[in-house]
C-alpha positions in Angstrom: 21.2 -17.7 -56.5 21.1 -19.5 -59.6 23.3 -20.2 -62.2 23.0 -17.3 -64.2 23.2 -14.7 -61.5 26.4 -16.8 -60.1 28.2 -15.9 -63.2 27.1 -12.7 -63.8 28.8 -12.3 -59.9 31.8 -14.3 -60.9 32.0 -11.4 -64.1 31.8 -8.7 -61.6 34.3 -9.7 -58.6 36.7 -10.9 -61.3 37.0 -7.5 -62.8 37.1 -6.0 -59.0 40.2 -8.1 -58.7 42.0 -6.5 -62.3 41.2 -9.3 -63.9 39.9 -7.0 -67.3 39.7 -10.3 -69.3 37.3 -11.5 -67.8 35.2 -10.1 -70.2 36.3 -12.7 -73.0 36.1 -16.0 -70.6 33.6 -18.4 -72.2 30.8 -19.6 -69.5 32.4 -23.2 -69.9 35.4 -21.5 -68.6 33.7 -20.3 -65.6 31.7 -23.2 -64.9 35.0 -25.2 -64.3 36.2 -22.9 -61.8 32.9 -22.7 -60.1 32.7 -26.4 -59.6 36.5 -26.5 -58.9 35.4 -24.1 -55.8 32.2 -26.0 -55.3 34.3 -29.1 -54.5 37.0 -27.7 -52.7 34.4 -25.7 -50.3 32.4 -28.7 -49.9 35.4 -30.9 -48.8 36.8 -27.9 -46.7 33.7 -27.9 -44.7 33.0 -31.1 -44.7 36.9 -31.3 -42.9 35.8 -28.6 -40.5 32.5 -31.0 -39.2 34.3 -34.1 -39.3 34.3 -35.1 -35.5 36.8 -38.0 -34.3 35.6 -40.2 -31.0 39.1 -40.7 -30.6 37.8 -44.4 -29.8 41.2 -46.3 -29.9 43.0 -46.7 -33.3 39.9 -47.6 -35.0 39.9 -43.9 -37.3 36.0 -43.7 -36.3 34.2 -40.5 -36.7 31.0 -39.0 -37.3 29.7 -36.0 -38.5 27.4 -32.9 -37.5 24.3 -31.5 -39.3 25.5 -29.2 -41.8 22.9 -26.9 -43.0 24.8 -26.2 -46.3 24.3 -29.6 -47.1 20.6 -29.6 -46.1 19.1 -30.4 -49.7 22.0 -33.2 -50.0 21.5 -35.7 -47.5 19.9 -38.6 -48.7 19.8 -42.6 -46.6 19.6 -45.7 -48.6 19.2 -49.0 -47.1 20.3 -52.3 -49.2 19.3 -56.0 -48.9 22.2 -58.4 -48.8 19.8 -61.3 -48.6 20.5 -61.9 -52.5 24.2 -61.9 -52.2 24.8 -59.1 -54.9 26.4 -57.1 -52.9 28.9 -59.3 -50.8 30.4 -62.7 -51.4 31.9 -64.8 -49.1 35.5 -67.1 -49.6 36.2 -69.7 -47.3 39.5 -68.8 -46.7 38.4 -65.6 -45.1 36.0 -67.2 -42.9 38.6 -66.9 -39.7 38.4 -62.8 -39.9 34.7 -62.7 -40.6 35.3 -61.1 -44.3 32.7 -60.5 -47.1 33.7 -58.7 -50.5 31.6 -56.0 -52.6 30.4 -56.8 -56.0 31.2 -54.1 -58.3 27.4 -52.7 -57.5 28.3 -51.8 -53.6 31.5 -50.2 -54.9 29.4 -48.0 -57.4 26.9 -46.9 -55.1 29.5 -45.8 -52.6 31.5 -44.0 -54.8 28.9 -41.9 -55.5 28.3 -40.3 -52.5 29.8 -37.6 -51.7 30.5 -38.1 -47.8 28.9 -41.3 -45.6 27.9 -39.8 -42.3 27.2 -43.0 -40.7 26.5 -46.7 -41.9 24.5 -49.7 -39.5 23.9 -53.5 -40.5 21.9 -55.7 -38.8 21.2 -59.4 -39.0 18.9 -62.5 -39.6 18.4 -65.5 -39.1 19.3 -68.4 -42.2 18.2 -71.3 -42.6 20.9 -71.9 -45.0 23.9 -69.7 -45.1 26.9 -68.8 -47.1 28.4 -71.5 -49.5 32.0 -69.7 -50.3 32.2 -70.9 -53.2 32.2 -69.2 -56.6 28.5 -70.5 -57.1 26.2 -69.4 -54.4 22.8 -70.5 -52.9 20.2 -67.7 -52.0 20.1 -67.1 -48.3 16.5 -68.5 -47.0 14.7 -67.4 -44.1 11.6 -68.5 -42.0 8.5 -66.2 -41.6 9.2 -65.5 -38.4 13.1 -65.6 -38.4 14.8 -63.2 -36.0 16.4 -60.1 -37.0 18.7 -58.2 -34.8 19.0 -54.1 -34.5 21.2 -52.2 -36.5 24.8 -52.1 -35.1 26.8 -49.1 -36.7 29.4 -49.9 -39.0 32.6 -48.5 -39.0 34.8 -46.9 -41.7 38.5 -47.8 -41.5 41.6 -46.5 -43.7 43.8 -49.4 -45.0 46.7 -48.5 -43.2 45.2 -49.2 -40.0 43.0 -52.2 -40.6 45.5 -54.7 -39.7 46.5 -53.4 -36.0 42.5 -52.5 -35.8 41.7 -56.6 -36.6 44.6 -57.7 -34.7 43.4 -55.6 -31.3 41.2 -57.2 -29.1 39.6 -54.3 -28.0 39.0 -52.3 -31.7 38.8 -55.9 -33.7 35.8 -56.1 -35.8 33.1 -58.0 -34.0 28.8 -58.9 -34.8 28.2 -55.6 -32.7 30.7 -53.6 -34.5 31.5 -54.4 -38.1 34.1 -52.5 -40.5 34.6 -51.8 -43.8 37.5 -51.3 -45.8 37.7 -49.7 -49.3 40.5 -50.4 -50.9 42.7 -48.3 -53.5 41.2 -50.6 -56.2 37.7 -49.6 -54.8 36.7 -52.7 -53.4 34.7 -52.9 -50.6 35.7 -55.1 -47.8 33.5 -56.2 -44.7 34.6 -57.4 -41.7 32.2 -59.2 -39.3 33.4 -62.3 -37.2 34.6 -65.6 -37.6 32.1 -67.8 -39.4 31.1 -70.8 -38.3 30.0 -74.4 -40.6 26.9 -76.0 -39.4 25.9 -79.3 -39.9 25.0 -78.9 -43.5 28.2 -77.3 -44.9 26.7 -73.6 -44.7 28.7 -71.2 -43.1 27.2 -68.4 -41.1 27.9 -65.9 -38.2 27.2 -67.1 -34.1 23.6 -68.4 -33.6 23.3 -68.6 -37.8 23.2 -64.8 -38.2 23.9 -63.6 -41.7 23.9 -60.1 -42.7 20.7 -58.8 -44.0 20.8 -54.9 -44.5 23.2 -52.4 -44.8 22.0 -48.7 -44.1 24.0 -45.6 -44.9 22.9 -41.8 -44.2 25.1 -40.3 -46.7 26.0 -36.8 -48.2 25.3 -36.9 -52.4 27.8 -35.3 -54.9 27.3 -31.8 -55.3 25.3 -31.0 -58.6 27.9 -30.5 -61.6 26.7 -26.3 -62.5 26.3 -25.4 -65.9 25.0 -22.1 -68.0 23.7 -22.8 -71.5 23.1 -20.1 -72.7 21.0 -21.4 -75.7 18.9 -23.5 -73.8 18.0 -22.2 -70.0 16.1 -25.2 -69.3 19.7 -27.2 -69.3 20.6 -25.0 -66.6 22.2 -26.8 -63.6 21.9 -24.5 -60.4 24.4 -24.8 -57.4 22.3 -27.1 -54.6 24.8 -25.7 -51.8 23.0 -23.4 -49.6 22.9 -20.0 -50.7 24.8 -18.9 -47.8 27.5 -20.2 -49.2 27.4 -18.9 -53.0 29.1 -16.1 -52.3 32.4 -17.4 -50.8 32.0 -20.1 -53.6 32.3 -17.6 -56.6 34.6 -15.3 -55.0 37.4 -18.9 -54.4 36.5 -19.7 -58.1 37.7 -15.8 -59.3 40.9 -16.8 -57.1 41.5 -19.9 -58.7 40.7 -18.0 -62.2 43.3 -15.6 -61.2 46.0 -17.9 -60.7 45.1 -19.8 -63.6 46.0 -16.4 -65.7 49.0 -15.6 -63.8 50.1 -18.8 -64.3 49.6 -18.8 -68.2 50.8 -14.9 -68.1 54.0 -16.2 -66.6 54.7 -19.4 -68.7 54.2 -16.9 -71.8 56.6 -14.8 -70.7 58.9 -17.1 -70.1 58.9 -18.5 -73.5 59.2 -15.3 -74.9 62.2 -14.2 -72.8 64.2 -17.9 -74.0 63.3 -17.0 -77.7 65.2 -13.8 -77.2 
């Protein structure tokens, strides 16, 4: 169903609900509450698919194959061999922590939903500096890289007891990251080491070289322009779902009315 069709729909349920002004709502009007129901269907599904391993206090969790996000999921892998993603302090270098650079934090922010996330590892011959200034991580031809280890999501509020458990810790096998309310984006790996020529690195002079993430995109923002088609933005939700999306956006439409119904009569009723 495309764009067009869904509000021709939205025109028809709204009037099956009594709604008879309907007839005057501007298509900008109706694009809000169809990508007000877009999200809110998206995250209530999204909720319904989220499993929970239930693996200590760790918050990890996966989730299923959702055909209604079929045309959605996307994977992008990074490099972190040019450190501009994460930078290293040395005064984290007990709890294994790398910060984001504001370009990690942008591309995470726009996805939608991260199903899962890996990092793996290589070889340095150099390693981090943790300084402000940095030096580019170098590698052999033929230095070894490890297999991708997933990574694990955690919510602030459990980070500390997670890093302070032996069991749920963050470790080489089984790194975490932690976005913070600022949107910062916080790894946690091991404790680096200093080799001989003031570089620090993980065990056996591992650094980590790229992050992977299977992720679910935003939902397209629909729009009807109705003097240009070709600006058109069509809902890329299955079409199974189109349905229950414009009848929730009539809902929220109708509560939206009431609500402005009732404040005007309210203010009506105090100036008498």
């Amino acid at each position: 169903m495309n764009i067009s069709n869904m509000h021709i729909w939205f025109r028809q349920f709204a009037q099956q609900m009594g709604l008879q002004n309907v007839r005057g709502i501007l298509s900008e009007q109706i694009d809000i509450v169809l990508n007000a129901a877009i999200n809110d269907i998206s995250n209530k599904i999204i909720k319904e698919n989220l499993i929970t391993t239930g693996k200590g206090n760790d918050n990890n969790s996966k989730l299923s194959n959702i055909n209604v996000f079929r045309k959605l999921y996307r994977t992008s892998e990074y490099d972190l061999t040019s450190n501009e993603y994460f930078h290293f302090d040395r005064e984290d270098s007990q709890v294994g922590k790398l910060t984001s650079t504001s370009l990690l934090q942008r591309e995470l922010n726009n996805m939608f939903k991260i199903a899962t996330a890996s990092l793996n590892y290589k070889v340095t011959k150099n390693g981090f500096t943790g300084v402000s200034t940095y030096d580019p991580l170098q590698f052999t031809s033929d230095a070894k890289t490890t297999k991708q280890y997933k990574v694990r999501f955690i919510d602030g509020t459990l980070l500390e007891d997670t890093l302070n458990d032996y069991h749920t810790k963050s470790k080489l096998y089984s790194p975490i990251i932690n976005i913070t309310n600022d949107d910062c984006v916080e790894l946690y790996i091991d404790s680096l080491v200093k080799n001989d020529n003031n570089y620090y690195t993980f065990k056996d002079s591992l650094v980590p070289y790229k992050f992977k993430v299977n992720y679910i995109k935003k939902p397209a923002v629909v729009k009807l322009d109705n003097i240009d088609p070709a600006n058109n933005v069509d809902c890329d939700l299955h079409e199974s779902v189109h349905i229950d999306i414009i009848k929730y956006a009539c809902d929220l439409y109708k509560i939206a009315v009431s609500n402005g119904l009732y404040t005007a009569s309210n203010n009506n009723n105090n100036k008498n």
